[in-house]
C-alpha positions as protocol buffer text, in pm:
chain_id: "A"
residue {
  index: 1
  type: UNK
  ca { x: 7348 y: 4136 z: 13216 }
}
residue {
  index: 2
  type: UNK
  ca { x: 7044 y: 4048 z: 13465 }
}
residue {
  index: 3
  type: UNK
  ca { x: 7128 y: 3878 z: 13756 }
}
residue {
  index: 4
  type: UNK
  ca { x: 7535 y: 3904 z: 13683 }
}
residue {
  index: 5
  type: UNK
  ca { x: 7697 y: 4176 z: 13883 }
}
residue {
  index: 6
  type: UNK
  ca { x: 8059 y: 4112 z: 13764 }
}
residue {
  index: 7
  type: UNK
  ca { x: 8179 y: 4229 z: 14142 }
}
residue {
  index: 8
  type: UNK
  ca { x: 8459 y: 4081 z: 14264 }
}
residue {
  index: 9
  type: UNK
  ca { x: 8378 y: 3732 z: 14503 }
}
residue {
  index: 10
  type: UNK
  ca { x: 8231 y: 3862 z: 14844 }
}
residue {
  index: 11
  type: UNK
  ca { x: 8144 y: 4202 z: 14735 }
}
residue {
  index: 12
  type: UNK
  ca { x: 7761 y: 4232 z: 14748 }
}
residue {
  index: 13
  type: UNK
  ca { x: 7514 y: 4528 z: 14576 }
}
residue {
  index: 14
  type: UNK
  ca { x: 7362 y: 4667 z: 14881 }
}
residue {
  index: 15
  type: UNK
  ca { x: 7367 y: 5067 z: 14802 }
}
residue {
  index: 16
  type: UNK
  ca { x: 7199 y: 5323 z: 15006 }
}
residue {
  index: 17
  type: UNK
  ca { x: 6920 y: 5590 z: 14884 }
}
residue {
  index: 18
  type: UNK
  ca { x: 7173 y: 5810 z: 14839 }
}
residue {
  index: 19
  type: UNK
  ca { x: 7465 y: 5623 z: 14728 }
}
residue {
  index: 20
  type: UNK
  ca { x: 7178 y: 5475 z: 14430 }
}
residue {
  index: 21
  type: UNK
  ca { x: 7125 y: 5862 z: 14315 }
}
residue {
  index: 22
  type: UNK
  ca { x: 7460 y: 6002 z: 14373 }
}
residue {
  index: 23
  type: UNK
  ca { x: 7638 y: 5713 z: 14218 }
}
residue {
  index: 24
  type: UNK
  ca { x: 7456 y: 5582 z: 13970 }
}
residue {
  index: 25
  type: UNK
  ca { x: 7127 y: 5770 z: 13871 }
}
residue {
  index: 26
  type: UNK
  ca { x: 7288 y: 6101 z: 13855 }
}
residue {
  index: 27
  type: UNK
  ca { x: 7564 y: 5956 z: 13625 }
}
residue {
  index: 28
  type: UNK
  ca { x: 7295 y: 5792 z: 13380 }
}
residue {
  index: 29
  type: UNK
  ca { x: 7091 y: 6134 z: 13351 }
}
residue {
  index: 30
  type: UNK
  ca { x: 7437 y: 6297 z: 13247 }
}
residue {
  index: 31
  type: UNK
  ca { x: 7491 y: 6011 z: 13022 }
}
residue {
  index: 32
  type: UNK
  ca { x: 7827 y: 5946 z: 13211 }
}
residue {
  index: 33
  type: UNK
  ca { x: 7912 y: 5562 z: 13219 }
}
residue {
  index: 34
  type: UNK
  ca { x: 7836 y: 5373 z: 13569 }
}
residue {
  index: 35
  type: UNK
  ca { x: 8086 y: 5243 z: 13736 }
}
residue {
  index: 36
  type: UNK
  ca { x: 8029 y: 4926 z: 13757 }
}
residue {
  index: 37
  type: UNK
  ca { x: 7830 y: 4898 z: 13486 }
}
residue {
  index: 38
  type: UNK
  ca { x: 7573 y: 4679 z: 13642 }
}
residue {
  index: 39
  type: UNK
  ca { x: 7222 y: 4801 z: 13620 }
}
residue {
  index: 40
  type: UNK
  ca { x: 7016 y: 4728 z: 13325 }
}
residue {
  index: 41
  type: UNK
  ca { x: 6794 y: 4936 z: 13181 }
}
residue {
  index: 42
  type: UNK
  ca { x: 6426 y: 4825 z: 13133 }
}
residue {
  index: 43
  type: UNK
  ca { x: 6093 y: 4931 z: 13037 }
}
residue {
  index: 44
  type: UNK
  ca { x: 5878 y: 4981 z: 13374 }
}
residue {
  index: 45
  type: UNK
  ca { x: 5558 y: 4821 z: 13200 }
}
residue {
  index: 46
  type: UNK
  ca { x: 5660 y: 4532 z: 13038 }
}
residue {
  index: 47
  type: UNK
  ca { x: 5755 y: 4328 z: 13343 }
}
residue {
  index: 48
  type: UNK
  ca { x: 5541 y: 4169 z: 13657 }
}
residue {
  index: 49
  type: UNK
  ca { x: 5754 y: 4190 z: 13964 }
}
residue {
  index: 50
  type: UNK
  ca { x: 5812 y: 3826 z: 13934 }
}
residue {
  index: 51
  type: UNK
  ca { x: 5956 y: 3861 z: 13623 }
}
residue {
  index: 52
  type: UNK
  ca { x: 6247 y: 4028 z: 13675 }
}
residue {
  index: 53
  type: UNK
  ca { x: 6498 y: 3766 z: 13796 }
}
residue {
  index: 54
  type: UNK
  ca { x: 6769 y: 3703 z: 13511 }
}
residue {
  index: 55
  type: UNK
  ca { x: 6646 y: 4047 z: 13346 }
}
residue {
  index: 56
  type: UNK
  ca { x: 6723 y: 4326 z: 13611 }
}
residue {
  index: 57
  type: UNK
  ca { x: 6983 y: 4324 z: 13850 }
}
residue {
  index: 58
  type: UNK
  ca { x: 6957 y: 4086 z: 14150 }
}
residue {
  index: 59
  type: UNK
  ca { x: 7072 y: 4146 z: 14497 }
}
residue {
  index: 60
  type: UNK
  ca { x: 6964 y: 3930 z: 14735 }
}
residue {
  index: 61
  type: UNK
  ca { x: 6615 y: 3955 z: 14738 }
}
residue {
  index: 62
  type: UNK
  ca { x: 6606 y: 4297 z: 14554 }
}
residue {
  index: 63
  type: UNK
  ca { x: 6621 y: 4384 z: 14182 }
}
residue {
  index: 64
  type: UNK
  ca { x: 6745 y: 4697 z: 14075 }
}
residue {
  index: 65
  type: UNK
  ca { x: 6707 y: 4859 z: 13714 }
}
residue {
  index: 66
  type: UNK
  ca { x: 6714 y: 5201 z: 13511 }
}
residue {
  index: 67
  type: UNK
  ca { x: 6401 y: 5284 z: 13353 }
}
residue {
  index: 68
  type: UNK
  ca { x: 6214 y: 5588 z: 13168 }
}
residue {
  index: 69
  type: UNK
  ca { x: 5981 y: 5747 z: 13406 }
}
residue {
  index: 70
  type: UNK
  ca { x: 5601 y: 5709 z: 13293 }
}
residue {
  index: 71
  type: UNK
  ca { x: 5288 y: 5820 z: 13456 }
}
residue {
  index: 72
  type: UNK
  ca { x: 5189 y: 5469 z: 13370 }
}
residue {
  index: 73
  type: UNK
  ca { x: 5295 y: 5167 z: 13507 }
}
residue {
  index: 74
  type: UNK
  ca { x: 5110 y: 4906 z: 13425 }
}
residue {
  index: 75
  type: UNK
  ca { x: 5187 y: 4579 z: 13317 }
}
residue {
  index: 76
  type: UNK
  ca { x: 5066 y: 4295 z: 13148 }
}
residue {
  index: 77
  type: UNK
  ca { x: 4896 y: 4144 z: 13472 }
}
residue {
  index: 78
  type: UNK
  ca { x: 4839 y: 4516 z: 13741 }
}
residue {
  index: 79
  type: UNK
  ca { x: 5003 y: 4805 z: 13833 }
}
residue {
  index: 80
  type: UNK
  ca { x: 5208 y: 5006 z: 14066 }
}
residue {
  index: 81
  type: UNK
  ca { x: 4985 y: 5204 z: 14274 }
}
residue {
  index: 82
  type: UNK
  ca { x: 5226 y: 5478 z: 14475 }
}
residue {
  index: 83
  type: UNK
  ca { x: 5137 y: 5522 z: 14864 }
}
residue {
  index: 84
  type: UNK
  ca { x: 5267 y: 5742 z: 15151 }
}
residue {
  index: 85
  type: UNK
  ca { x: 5438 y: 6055 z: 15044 }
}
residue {
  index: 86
  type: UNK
  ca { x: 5734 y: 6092 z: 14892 }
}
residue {
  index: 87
  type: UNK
  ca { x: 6054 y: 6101 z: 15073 }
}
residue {
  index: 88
  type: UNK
  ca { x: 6344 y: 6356 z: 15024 }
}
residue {
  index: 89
  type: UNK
  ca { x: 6737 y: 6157 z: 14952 }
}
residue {
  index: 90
  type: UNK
  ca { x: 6948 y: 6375 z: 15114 }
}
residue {
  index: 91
  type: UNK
  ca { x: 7340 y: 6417 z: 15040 }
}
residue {
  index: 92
  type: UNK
  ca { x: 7626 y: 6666 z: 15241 }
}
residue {
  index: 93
  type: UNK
  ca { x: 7320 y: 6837 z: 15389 }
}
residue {
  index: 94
  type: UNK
  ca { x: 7104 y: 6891 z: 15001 }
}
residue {
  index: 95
  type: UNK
  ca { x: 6806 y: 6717 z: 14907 }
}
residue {
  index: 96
  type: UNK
  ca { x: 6938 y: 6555 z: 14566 }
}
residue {
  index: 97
  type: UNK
  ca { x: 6688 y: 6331 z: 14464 }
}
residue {
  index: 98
  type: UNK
  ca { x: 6290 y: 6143 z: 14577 }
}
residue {
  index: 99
  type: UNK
  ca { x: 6199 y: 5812 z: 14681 }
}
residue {
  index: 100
  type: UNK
  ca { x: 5862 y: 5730 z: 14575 }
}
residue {
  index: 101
  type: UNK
  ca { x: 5716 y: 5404 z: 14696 }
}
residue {
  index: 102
  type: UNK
  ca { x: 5478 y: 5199 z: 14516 }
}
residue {
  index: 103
  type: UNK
  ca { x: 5292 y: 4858 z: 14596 }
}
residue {
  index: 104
  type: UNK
  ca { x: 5173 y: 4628 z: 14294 }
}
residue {
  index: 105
  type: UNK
  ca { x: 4849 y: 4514 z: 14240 }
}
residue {
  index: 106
  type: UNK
  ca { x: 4679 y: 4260 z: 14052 }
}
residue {
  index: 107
  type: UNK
  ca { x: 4382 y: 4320 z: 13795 }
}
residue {
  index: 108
  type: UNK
  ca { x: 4173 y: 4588 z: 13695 }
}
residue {
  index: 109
  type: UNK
  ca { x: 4231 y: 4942 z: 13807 }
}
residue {
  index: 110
  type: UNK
  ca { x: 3956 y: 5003 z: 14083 }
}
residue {
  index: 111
  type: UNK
  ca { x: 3903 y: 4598 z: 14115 }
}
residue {
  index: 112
  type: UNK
  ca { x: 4276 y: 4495 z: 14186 }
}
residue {
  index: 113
  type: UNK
  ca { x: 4396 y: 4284 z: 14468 }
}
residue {
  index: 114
  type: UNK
  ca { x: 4726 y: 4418 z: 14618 }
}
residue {
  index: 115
  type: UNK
  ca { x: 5040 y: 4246 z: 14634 }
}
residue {
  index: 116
  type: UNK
  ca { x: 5319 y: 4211 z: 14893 }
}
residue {
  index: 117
  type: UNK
  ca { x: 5546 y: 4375 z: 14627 }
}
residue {
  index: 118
  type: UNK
  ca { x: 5653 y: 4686 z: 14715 }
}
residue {
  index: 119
  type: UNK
  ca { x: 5937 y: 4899 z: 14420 }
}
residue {
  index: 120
  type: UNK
  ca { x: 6080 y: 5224 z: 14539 }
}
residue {
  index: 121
  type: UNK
  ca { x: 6136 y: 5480 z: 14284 }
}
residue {
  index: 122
  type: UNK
  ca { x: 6397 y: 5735 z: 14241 }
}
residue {
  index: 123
  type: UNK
  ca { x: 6392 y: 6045 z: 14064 }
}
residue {
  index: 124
  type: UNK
  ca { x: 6657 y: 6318 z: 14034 }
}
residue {
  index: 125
  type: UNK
  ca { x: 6590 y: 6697 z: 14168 }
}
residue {
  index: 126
  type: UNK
  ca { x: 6624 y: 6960 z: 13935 }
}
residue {
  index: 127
  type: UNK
  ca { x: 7022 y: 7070 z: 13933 }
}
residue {
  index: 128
  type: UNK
  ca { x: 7136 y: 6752 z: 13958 }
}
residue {
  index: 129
  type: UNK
  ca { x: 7128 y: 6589 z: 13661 }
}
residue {
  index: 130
  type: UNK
  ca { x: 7518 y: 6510 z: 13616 }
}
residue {
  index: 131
  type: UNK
  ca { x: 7866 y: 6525 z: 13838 }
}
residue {
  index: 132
  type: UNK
  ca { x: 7966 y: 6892 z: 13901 }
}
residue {
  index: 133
  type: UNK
  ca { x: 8243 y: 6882 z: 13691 }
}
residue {
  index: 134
  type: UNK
  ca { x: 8146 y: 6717 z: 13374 }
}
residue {
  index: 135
  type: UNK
  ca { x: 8052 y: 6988 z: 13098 }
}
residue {
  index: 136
  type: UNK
  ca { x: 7721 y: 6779 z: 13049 }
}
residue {
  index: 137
  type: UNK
  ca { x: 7590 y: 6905 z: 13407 }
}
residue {
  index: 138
  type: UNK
  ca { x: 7682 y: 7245 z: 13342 }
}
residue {
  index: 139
  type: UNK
  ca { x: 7482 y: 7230 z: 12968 }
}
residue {
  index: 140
  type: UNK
  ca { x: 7202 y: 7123 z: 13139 }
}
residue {
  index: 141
  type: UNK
  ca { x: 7184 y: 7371 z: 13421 }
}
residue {
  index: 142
  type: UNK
  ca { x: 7023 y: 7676 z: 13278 }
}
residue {
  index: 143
  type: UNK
  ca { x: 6762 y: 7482 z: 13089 }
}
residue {
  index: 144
  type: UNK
  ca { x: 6591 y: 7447 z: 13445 }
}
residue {
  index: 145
  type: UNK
  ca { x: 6626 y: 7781 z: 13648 }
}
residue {
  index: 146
  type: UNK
  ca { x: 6307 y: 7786 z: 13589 }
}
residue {
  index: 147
  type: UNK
  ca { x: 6196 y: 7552 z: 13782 }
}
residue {
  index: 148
  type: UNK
  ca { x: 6405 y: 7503 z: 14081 }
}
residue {
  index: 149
  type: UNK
  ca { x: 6371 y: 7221 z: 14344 }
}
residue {
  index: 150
  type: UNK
  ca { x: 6163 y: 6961 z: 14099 }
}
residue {
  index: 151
  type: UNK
  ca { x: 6234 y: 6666 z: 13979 }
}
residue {
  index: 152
  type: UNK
  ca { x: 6468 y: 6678 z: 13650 }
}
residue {
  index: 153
  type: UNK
  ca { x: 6539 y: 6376 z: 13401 }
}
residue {
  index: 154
  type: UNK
  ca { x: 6318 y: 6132 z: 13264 }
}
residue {
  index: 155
  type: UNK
  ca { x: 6517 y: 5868 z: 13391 }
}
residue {
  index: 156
  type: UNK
  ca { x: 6467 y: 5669 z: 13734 }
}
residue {
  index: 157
  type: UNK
  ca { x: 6612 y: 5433 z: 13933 }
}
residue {
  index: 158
  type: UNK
  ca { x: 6409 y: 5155 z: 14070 }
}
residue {
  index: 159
  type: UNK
  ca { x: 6458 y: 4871 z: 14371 }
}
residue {
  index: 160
  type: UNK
  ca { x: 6196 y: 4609 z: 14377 }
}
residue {
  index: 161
  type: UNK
  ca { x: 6104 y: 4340 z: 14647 }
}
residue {
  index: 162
  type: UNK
  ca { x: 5891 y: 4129 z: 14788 }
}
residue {
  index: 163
  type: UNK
  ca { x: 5803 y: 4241 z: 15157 }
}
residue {
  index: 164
  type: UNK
  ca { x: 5746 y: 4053 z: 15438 }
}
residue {
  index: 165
  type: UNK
  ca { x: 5750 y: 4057 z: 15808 }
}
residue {
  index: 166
  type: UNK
  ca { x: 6105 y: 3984 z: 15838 }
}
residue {
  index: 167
  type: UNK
  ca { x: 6206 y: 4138 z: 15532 }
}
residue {
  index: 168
  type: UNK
  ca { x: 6427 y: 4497 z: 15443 }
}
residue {
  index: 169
  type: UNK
  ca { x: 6096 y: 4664 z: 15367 }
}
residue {
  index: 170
  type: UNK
  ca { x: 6114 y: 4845 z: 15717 }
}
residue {
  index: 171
  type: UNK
  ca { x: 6448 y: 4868 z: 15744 }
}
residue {
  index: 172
  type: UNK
  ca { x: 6474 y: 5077 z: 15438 }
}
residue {
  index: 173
  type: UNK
  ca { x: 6150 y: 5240 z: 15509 }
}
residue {
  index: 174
  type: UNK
  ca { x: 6318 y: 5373 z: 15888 }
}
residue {
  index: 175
  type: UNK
  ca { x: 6603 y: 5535 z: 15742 }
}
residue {
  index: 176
  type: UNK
  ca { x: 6899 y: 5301 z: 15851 }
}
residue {
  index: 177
  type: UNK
  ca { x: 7078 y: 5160 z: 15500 }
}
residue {
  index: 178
  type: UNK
  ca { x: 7372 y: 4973 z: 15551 }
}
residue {
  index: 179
  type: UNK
  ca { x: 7622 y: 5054 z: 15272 }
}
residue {
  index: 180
  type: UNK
  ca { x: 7848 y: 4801 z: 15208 }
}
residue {
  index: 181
  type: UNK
  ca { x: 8138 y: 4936 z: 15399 }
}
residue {
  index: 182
  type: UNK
  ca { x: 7897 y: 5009 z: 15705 }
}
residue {
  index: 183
  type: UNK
  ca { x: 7821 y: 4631 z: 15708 }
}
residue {
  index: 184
  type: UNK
  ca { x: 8184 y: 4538 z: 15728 }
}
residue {
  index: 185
  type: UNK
  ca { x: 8236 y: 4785 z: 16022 }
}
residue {
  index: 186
  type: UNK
  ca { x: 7945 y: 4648 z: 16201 }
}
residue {
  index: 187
  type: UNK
  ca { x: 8092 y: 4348 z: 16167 }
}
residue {
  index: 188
  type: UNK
  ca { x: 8412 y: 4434 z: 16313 }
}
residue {
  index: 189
  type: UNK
  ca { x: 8273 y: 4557 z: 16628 }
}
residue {
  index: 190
  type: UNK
  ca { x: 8085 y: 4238 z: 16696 }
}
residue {
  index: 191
  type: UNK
  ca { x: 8422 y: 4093 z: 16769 }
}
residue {
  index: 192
  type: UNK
  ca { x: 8507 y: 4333 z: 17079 }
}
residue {
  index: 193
  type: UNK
  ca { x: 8209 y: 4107 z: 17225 }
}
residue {
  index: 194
  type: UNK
  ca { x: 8371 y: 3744 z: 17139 }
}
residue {
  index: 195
  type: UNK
  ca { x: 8574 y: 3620 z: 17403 }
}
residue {
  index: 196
  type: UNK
  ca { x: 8789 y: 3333 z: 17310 }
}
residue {
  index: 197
  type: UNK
  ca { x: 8802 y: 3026 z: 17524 }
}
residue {
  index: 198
  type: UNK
  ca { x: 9119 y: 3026 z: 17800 }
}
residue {
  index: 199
  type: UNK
  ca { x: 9362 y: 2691 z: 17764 }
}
């Protein structure tokens, strides 16, 4: 499945923070099928960065993949080191899920080199771990009264890239996604600014 999104010819992946937890990490804690079905599911430790094309899903120059959460994330050759805080994903006005951002580095822990590859994580908030009408969500909802507002699941969402100057790592960083649908109605107001040539 890595690498093949089985979308229809000029449909992209490009989902926002919230459309990725709403849509497709919520679904897989409630063990509801995604659909599509397009995001693997792999082990956070077992791959470098640069070893995810043809395993996770590609997207331009992002991979995206399911994974267990672990407190450790090291691979073969470093580790994801988090920075910054984490940031709240937000949906009809409810925080729903986190965004944790983490930055690989090379070598030993304490002696590593960092890398320009940056993987934002996504974890669920306790309450939402399925749709709110599938019977799943509702079986799962008094297990965690007890702990409102944290996260819930063991499973995670991650997007990886490799971050540049000109890259999307600040433009998802500053809060302004572009869904799919918001691209194409960019697009359409570009054309109130094309004049066509007079005969």
């Amino acid at each position: 499945m890595g690498g093949s999104t089985n979308l229809p010819p000029g449909f992209h992946f490009f989902p926002s923070d919230e459309e990725l937890v709403i849509h497709f990490l919520r679904r897989k804690a409630a063990l509801l099928p995604c659909r599509p079905d397009i995001v693997p599911t792999l082990p956070q430790n077992r791959y470098d960065p640069w070893e995810l094309n043809g395993k996770a899903l590609q997207a331009g120059n992002q991979w995206y993949f399911f994974s267990q959460a672990t407190q450790s994330r090291t691979s073969q050759n470093g580790c994801w080191n988090p920075i910054g805080a984490d940031e709240a994903v937000s949906s009809g006005g409810s925080h729903v899920g986190l965004k944790k951002t983490l930055v690989f580095s090379i070598g030993e822990p304490f002696q590593a080199t960092k890398t320009n590859w940056v993987m934002h994580e996504y974890h669920l908030l306790d309450g939402n771990g399925g749709t709110s009408s599938s019977g799943s969500s509702r079986k799962r909802s008094h297990k965690k009264k007890d702990h409102p507002d944290k996260e819930c699941s063991n499973w995670v969402v991650c997007r990886v890239f490799e971050s540049s100057y000109d890259s999307q790592v600040s433009f998802h960083e500053e809060d302004m996604e572009l869904s799919c649908l918001d691209e194409v109605f960019l697009s359409l107001d570009d054309y109130d600014e094309v004049s066509l040539p007079k005969n």
